[in-house]
N, C-alpha and C positions, 0 to 999 in steps of 0.2 A: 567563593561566593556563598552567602548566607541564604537558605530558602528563601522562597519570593514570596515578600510580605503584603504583597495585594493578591488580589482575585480577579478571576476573569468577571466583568459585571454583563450581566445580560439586555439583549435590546428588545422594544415591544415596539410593534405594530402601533400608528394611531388613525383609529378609521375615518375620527372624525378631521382630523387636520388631512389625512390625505383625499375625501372627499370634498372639503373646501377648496383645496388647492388644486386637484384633479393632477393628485401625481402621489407617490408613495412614498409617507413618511414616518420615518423609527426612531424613537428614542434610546438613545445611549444612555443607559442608566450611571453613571458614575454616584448619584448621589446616596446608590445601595453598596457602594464600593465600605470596602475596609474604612474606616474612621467619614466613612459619608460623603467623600470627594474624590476628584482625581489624583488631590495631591497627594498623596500613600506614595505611588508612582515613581514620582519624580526624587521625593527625600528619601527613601528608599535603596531607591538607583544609587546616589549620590553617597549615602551612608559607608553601603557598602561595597560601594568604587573607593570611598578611600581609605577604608581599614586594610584593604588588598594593597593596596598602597605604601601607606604610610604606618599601620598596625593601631592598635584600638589606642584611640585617644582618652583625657580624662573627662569627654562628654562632648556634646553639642550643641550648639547654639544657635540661635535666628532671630529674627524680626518677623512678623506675620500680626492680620486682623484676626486672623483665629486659624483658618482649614487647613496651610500650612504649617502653621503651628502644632495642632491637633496629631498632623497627619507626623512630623516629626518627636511628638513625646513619646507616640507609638512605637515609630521604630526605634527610639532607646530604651523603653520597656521593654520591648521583645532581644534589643543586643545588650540589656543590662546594664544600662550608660547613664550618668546623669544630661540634665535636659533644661539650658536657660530661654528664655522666649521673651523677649521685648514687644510688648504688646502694646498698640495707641490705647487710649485713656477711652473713645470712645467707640473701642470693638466689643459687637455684641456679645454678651452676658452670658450668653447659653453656651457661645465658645469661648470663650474665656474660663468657664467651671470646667466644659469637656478637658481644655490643657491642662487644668489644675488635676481633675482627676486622674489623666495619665502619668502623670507624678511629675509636671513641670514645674518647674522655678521661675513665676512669671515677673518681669520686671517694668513698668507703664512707662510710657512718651507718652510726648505729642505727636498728633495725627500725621504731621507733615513727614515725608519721609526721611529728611536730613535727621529730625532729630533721632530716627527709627537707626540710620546708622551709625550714627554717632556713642548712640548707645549698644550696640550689639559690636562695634569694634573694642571698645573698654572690656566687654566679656572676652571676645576671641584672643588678647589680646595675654588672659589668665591663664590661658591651654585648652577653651572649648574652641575649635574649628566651626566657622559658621558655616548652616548649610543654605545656600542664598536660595529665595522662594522662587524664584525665574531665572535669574541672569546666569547660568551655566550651562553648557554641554549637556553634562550630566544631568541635571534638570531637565531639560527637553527630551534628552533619549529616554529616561523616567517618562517622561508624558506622551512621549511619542507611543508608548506601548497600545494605547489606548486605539490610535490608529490600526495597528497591526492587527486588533482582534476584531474591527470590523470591516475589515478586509477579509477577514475568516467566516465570521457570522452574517454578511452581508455581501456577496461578491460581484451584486449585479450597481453597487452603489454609486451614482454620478457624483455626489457633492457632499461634506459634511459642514453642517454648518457648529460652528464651537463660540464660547464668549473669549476675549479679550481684556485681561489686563496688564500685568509684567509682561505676558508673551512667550512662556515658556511651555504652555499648552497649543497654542498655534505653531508654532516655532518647531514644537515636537514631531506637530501632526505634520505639517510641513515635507520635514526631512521625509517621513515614510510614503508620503503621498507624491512625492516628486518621482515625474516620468511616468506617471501610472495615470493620466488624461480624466481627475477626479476635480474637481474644483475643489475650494475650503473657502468658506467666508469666515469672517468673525465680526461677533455684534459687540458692539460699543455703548456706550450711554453718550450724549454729548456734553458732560458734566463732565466727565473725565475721559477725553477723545484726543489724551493725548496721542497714542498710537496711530491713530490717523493722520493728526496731522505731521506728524515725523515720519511716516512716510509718501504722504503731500509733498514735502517739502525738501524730502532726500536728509535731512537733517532731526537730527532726535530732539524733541521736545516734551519739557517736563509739565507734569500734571499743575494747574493753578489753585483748581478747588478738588474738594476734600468731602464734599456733601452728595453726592450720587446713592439712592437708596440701595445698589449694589455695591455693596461697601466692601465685597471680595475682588471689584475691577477699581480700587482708587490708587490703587499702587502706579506707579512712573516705570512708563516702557523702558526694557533693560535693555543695552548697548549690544548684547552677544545675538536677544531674541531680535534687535529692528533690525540685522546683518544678516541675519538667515531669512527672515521675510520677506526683505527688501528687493529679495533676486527671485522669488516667486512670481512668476508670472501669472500662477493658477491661485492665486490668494488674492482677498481684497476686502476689506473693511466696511459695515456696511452703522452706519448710528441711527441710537434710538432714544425716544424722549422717555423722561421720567415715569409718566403718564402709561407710557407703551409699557413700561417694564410692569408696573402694581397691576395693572390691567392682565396681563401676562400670566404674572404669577397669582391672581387669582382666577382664572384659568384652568393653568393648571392644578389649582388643586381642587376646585367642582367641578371641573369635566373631566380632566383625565385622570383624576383620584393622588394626581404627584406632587408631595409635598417636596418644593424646591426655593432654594435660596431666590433671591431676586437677581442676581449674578449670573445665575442660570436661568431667569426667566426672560435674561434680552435674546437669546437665540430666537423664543416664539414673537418677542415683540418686533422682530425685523420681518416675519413672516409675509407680512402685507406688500411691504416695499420691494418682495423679489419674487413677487407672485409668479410673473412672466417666465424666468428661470425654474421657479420651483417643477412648471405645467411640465406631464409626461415622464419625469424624472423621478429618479429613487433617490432622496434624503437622507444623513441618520445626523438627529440634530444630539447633541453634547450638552445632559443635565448636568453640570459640573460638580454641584454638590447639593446635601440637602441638608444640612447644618443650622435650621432657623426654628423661630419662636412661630408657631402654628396661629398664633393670634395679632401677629404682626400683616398677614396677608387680609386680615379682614377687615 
């Protein structure tokens, strides 16, 4: 195994949300993580589970709006690999240079995700092994680590609340937090609420629309991540309106000084809705990433 290519990220106190809410709550900083996200984590894990594997391939390949992407040029810069990334046509700009600067090979789709795979199989297809942004094992025990260290840095903690899209960050959190009497919620947009309702309905269902200003949750919940959640009895989905989310993340960036994606600003927009659960309890909500245009919040 190759040194660990993220960092422990640290959590802060928020005085003013645990005074509104008359309970204690922390922020999980992921969005000061290595490449700004928690996905470092997860492509990471995955990279090098399978060089131990299979031995160094001739690079690697993905689909992602940016953070995974990001988060995978990194680790072939650091293991010296080349790095293809099929990027939608309309993912933000400031990640899409970040991938270009880590020395990615970036290739554009359309937003939908069929065409996302369609085109990342024609690469895998050359000898890069794609490393999928949620749907594996190995992806989640990558995300699940995340769990593990606030279990260390937080030990009195009743609940974490995280965002929602593929599912491989919940999914993660999941596996570590099972039998240890924690709850996990996760926030959703209802724009793209597919995950919800696939497990509504016991049955996986795919995203419609494509337009949610959390443009890091428009991905389609993956098969491996709705199988592991599904049998959570301590998990449960909680959605938020568009409105909720800008309102959120400008927020937090003139109250609590945290410049955060809007993907990571549904965790505070559900804040309201689970007031009652929050009271007397200890929090640590999941910045997932902080990867955005500082002038897009205002």
């Amino acid at each position: 195994m190759a040194n660990k290519l993220h960092h422990n990220t640290p959590i802060f106190y928020s005085q003013k949300l645990s005074d509104k809410y008359n309970s204690k709550i922390y922020f999980k900083a992921e969005n000061l993580q290595v490449t700004n996200s928690f996905k470092i984590r997860g492509a990471s894990n995955f990279c090098q589970k399978f060089i131990q594997i299979n031995g160094r391939p001739k690079g690697f390949c993905t689909h992602s709006s940016g953070n995974h992407g990001k988060a995978l040029a990194y680790v072939c810069q650091q293991l010296d690999l080349p790095c293809k990334i099929v990027v939608p046509k309309d993912a933000p700009s400031i990640k899409i240079q970040a991938m270009k600067h880590l020395g990615a090979e970036i290739i554009f789709c359309d937003p939908e995700t069929n065409s996302r795979l369609l085109a990342v199989k024609e690469i895998e297809a050359k000898g890069f092994p794609q490393v999928p942004p949620y749907n594996h094992s190995w992806i989640m025990q990558g995300q699940g680590t995340v769990a593990t260290e606030i279990l260390d840095q937080c030990p009195d903690v009743d609940g974490v609340i995280c965002p929602i899209g593929g599912g491989g960050l919940s999914g993660g959190i999941s596996e570590v937090l099972d039998n240890k009497s924690i709850a996990l919620i996760a926030a959703e947009p209802y724009l793209a609420d597919d995950a919800y309702k696939s497990l509504e309905s016991g049955t996986l269902v795919d995203n419609t629309r494509f337009d949610t200003v959390a443009d890091g949750l428009r991905a389609n919940f993956g098969i491996e991540n709705f199988n592991q959640l599904k049998q959570c009895d301590f998990f449960r989905i909680v959605r938020c309106s568009e409105e909720s989310i800008n309102e959120a993340a400008l927020y937090a960036l003139q109250e609590e000084k945290l410049l955060i994606e809007k993907s990571s600003a549904t965790v505070l927009a559900i804040l309201p809705k689970i007031k009652a659960e929050l009271k007397g309890k200890t929090w640590v909500l999941i910045l997932s990433g902080g990867n955005v245009d500082p002038t897009s919040l205002i």
